[in-house]
N, C-alpha and C positions, 0 to 999 in steps of 0.2 A: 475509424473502426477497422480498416484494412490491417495496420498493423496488429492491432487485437487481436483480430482472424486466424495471421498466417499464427500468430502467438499460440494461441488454442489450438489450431491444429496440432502444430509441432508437440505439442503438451499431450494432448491426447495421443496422439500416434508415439508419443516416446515411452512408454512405461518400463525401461532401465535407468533413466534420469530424472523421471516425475516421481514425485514424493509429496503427494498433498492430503489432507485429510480427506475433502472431499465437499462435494455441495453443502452449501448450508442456506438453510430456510430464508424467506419475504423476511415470516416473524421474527426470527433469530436476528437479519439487519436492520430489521425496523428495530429492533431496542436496544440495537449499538450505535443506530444514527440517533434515539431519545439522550443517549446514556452521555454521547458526545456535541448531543445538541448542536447537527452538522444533518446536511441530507446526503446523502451517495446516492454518487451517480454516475453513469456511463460506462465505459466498460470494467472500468473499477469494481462497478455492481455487478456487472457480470462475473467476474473473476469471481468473486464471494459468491455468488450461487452456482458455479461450475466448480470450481476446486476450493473453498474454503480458504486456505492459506497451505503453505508448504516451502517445499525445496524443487529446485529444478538443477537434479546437478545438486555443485554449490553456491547456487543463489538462492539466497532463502528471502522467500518474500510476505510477508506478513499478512496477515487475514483475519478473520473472525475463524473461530475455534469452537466457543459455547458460550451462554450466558453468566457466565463466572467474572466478570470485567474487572475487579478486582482480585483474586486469589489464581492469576494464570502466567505466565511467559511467556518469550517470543516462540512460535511468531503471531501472537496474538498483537495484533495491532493496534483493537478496542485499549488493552492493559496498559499497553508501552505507551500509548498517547496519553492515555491518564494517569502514567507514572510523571511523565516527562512534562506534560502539564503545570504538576503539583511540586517538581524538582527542577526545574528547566525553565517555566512560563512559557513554554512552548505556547503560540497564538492558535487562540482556540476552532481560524479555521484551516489547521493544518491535519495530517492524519498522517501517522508513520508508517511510511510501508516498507523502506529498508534499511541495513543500517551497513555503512561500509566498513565498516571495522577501524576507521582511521580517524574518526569523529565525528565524522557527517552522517546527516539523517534525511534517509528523503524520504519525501510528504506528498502527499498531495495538497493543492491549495485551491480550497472549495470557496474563497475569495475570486481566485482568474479562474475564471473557464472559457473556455471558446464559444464557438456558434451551437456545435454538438450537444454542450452541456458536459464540457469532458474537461475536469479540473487539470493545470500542469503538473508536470512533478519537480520541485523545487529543493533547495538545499538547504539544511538550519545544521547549525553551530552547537552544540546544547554547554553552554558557559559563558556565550559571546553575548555583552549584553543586546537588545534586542532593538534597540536605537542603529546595534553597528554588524547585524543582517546583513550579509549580501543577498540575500535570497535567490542564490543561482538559480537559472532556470536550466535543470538536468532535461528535461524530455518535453516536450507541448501537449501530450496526454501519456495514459498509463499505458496505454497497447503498445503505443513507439517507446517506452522505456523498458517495459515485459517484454520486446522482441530483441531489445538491444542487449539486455542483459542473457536472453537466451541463446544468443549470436554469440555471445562469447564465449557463453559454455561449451559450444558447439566447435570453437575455433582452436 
């Protein structure tokens, strides 16, 4: 959770680079963990009830938005998983939280999680069949991948 931390911090105290909607409710992620039939957890969860989803910079990082899980866009996260889901077979225990613009999608994988309870963030293909996954491992939790990417903006 250290990473998380300095993460938040930097987020809070930057409001030239932060660009997020904003907290969002228990209720609101309890019926996107139903809707994704998935629990969130760790600091992932926090993230969604401190900033909802947004931009840092230009890293856009996906979140919950509102209960609309089908009629919304990035960076709705709840939407894009159950786009990519239904187009992609995306495994149902992943959750997209960025998308690199080059083909890759990282997820979180509510399959690995640590001691924490803190899912990694992992890499999917979305055309590769899913027999031939590498499932890279981008980050060991979301706070060290949310810091990595804000490190860069930064740099």
């Amino acid at each position: 959770m250290n990473s998380y931390k300095k993460a938040k911090k930097i987020i809070l105290n930057d409001e030239d680079l932060s660009d997020f909607v904003g907290s969002r409710s228990e209720e609101l992620i309890e019926k996107a963990e139903k809707v994704l039939n998935i629990s969130i957890t760790g600091s992932y969860r926090d993230f969604l009830l401190s900033f909802g989803a947004g931009n840092y910079g230009s890293q856009e990082i996906y979140g919950v938005i509102d209960d609309d899980f089908e009629n919304s866009s990035v960076p709705d996260a709840i939407w894009y998983t159950l786009s990519e889901r239904k187009e992609c077979n995306l495994p149902e225990n992943l959750l997209v939280i960025y998308d690199t613009g080059s083909g890759d999608l990282f997820c979180l994988d509510f399959d690995k999680k640590n001691l924490e309870n803190e899912p990694e963030v992992i890499s999917f293909v979305p055309g590769v069949d899913l027999n031939k996954q590498k499932y890279e491992v981008i980050a060991p939790t979301f706070g060290q991948f949310l810091l990595e990417i804000i490190n860069q903006e930064l740099e």
